[in-house]
C-alpha positions as CSV (number, residue, x, y, z in Angstrom):
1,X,77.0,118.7,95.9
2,X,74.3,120.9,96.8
3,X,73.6,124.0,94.4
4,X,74.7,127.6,95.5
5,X,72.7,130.7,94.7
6,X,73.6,133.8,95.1
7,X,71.2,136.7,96.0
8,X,70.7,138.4,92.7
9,X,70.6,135.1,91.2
10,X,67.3,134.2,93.7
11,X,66.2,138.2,93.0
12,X,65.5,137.4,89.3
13,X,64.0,133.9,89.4
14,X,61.6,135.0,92.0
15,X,60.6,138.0,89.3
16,X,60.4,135.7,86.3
17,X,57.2,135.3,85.8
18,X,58.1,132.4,83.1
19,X,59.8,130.3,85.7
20,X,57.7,128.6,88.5
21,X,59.5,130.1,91.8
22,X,60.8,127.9,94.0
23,X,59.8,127.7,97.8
24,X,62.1,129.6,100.2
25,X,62.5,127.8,103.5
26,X,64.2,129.4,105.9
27,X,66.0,127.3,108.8
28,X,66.6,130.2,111.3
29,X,65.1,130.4,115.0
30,X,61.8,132.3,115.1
31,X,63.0,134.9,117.1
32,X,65.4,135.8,114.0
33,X,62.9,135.1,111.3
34,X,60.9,137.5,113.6
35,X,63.3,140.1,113.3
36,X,63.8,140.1,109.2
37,X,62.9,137.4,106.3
38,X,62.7,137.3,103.0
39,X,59.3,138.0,101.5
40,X,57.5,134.9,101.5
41,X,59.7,132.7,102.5
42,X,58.7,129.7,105.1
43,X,59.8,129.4,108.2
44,X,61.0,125.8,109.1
45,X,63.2,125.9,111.9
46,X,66.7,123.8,111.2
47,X,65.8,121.7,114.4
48,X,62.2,121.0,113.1
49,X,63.0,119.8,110.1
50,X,63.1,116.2,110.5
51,X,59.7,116.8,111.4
52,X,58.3,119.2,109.1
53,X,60.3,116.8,105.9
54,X,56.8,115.9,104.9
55,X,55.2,119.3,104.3
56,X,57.9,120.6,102.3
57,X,56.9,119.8,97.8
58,X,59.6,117.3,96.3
59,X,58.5,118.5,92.9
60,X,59.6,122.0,93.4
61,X,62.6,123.9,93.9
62,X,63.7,124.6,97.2
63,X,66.2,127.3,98.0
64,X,67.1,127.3,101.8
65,X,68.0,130.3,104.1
66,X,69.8,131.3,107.5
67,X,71.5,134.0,108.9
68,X,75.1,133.7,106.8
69,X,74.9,130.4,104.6
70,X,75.8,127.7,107.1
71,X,73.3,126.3,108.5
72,X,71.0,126.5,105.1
73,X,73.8,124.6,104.1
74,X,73.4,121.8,106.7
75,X,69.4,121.8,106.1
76,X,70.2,121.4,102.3
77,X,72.5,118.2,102.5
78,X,70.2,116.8,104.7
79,X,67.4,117.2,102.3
80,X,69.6,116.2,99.5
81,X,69.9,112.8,101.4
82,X,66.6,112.5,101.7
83,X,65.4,112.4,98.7
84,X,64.8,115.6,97.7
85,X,66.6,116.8,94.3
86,X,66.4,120.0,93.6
87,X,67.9,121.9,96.8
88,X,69.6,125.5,97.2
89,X,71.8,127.4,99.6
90,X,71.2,131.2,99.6
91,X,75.0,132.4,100.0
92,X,74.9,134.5,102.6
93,X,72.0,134.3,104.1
94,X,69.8,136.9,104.5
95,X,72.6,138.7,105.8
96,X,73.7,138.9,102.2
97,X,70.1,139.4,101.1
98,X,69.9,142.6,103.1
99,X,72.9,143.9,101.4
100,X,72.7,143.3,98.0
101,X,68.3,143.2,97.4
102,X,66.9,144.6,100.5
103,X,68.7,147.2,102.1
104,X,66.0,148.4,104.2
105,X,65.7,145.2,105.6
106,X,66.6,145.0,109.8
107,X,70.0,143.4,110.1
108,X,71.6,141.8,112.8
């Protein structure tokens, strides 16, 4: 089963300085990661993934992102069955980021 994390929950990891932050990869199209993303997050297109596997750390966390939680979802099982053991979902996407962390951010 692959590890939910909700908003607030990313919010206060990313701020802790104690904790090593983990590497926000967002799966959206780049048209939508064009339009709003969460600050420094990597885009990695869920369709590119098979081929950007290798580039993303296996030693780190990973939280992954999309629109509304579903295809983050997707992206994280996949990675989960590839080896990689420390995998988030973002509930709610950056949808759900907008609402709760960064209100100014564009929605769509």
């Amino acid at each position: 089963m692959i590890a939910r994390m909700a908003p607030a929950e990313l919010a206060a990891w990313r701020a802790d300085a104690a904790r090593d932050a983990p590497v926000v990869v967002d799966v959206r199209e780049p048209w939508e990661f064009a339009r709003c993303r969460i600050e420094g997050s990597r885009s990695v297109p869920l369709r590119e993934l098979p081929v950007h596997v290798g580039d993303l750390p296996t030693n780190r966390d990973l939280v992954l992102v999309c629109h509304h939680g579903g295809r983050s979802a997707q992206a994280a099982l996949w990675l989960a069955h590839h080896g990689f053991a420390r995998v988030h979902n973002l509930e709610g996407g950056v949808d759900a980021w907008a609402r709760a962390i960064d209100p100014a951010m564009p929605r769509y």
